[in-house]
N, C-alpha and C positions, 0 to 999 in steps of 0.2 A: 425399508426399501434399499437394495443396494444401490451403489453408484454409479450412473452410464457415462460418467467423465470421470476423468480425475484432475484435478487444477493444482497450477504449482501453485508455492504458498508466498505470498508477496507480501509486502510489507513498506506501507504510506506514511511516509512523517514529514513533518514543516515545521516552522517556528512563524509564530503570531501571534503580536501584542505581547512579545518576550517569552511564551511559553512555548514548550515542547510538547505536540500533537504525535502520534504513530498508534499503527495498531495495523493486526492483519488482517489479510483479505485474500479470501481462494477464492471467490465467485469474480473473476476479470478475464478479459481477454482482448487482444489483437481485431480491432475491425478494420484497419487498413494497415500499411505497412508503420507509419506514424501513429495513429490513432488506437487509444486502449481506452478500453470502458470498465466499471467496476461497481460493484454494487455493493453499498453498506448498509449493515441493520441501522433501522432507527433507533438502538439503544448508541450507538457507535457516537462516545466525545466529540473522536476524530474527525468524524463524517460530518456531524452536527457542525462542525465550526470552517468547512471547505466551502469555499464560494467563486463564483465564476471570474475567470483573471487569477486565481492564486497559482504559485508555482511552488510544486509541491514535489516531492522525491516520492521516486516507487521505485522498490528493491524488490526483483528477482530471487528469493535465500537459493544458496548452494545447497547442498543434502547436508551437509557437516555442521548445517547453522540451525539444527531444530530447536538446541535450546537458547536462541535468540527467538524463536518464532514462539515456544513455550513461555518466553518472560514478556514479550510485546501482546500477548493474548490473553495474558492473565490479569489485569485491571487496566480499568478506564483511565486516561490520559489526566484528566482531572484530580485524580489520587495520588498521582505521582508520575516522575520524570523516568518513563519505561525506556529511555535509552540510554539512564545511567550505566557507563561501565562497558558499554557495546562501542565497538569500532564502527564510527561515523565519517563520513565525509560533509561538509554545509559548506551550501555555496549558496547564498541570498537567503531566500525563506523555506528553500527546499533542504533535504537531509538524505541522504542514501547510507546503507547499511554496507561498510567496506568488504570484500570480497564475497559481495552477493555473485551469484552468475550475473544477473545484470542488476546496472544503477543506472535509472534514467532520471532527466528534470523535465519535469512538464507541467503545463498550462491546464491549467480546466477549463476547459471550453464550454463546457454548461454543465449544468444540475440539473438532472429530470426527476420525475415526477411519476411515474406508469400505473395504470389503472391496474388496481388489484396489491399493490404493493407502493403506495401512495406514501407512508408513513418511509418507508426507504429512500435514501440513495441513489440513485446511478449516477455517477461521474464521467462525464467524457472527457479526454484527455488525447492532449495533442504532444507530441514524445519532441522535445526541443534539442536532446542530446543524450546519448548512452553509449556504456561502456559496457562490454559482455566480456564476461574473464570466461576461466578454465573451470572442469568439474561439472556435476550433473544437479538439475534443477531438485528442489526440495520438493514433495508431492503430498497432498494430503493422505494421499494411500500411505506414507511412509510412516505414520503417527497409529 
């Protein structure tokens, strides 16, 4: 089935309980002008360990950062520290990916739950602050 969107390709990291959490995510978007939602598989470390009240980094990648979005998508955060060696920004428990198109820190406002995809994710996310630099968004079509 082809595609009838295409989603840029972001990317979630925090630190908790001393460990380094990230991993991506193309299924998110914009429901108000602060407000992003995003949905993780139920296999996802990262997603497994986000809980309501954490404040967590979502990175926007620029097009020139696929092989950052290639090395954050290739194992579970449990196996190891996937932002070894990547230019990070941390500020509290949140982490942003440095010259994303954007770096934001935000709140998770709840974790739902939706019939039919129960075993999943959805994060709602309230945007507490963001930076939107230069250059064009990273897109799953570009892979």
């Amino acid at each position: 089935m082809d595609r009838i969107l295409d989603h840029s390709v972001n990317v979630i990291s925090f630190e908790k309980n001393g460990k380094y959490y990230s991993m991506c995510c193309a299924w998110s978007m914009n429901v108000d002008y602060d407000k992003v939602v995003a949905l993780l598989g139920a296999q996802s470390i990262t997603g497994k360990n986000i809980l309501k009240g954490d404040i967590i980094g979502f990175s926007s990648l620029e097009k020139n950062q696929k092989d950052i979005a290639l090395k954050i998508g290739e194992n579970h955060s449990d196996s190891e520290n996937k932002l070894e060696g990547i230019n990070i920004e941390k500020k509290g428990s949140s982490i942003t990916i440095c010259n994303a198109k954007s770096e934001c820190i935000c709140e998770v406002i709840d974790v739902l739950h939706l019939d039919e995809i129960e075993e999943d994710n959805l994060i709602y996310l309230r945007v507490l602050s963001s930076k939107i630099n230069d250059g064009c968004f990273l897109h799953m079509e570009d892979f």
